[in-house]
C-alpha positions as CSV (number, residue, x, y, z in Angstrom):
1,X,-55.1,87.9,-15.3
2,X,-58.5,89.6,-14.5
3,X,-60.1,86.4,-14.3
4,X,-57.9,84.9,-11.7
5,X,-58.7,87.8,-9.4
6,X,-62.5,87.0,-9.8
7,X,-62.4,83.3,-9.6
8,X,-60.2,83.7,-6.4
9,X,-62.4,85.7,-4.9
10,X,-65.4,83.7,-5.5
11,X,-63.5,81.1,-4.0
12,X,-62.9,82.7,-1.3
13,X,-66.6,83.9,-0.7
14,X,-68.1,80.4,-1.1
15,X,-65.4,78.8,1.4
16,X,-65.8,81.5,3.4
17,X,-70.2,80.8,3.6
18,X,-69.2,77.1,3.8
19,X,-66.9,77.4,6.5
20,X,-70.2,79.8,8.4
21,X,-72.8,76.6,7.9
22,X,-70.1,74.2,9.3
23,X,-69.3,76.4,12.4
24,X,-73.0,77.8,13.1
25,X,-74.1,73.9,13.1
26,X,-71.1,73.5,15.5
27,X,-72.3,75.8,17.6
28,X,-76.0,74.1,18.1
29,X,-74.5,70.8,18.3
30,X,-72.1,71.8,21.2
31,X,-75.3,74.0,22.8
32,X,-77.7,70.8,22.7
33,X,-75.4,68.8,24.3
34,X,-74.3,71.4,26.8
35,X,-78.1,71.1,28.1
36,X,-78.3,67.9,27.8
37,X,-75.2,67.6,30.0
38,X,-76.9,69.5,33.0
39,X,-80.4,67.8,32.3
40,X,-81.6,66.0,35.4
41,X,-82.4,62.4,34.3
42,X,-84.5,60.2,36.5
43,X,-84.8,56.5,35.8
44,X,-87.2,54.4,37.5
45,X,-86.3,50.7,37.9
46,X,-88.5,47.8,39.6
47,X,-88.0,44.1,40.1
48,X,-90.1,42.1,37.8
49,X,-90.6,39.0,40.6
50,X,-91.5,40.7,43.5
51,X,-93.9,42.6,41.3
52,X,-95.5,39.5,40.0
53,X,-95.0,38.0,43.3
54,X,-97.1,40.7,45.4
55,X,-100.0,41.2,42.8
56,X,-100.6,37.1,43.8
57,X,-100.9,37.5,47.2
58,X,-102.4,41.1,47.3
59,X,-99.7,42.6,48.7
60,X,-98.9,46.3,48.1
61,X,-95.7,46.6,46.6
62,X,-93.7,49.9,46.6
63,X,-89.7,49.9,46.2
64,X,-87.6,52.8,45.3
C-alpha cells in the first residue's frame, strides 16, 4: 500500500503545478485585456472622393 500513497501524492503535486500554469496564464490573459479595455483608440477615417476630388482642383481638403 506504500506505493499508492506515493503515486497519489505525485498526482497530486503535478495537478497541483498544472492547475498553477493554467491559472497564472489566466491571470495575464485577463490583465491584457483589462488594459486593453481602458486603452484609448483613435481611428481616423476620410472619404476617398472628396480626397481625389480636391487634389484635382487644388483644393485643400481637411475633414475630421
Amino acid at each position: 500500500m506504500d506505493w499508492v500513497h506515493i503515486f497519489s501524492a505525485v498526482t497530486t503535486t503535478v495537478a497541483t503545478v498544472v492547475l498553477a500554469a493554467f491559472n497564472i496564464k489566466y491571470v495575464r490573459l485577463v490583465r491584457k485585456m483589462l488594459i486593453s479595455a481602458h486603452r484609448p483608440e483613435i481611428i481616423v477615417d476620410y472619404k476617398w472622393i472628396e480626397l481625389l476630388s480636391s487634389l484635382k482642383t487644388g483644393d485643400s481638403f481637411c475633414s475630421l
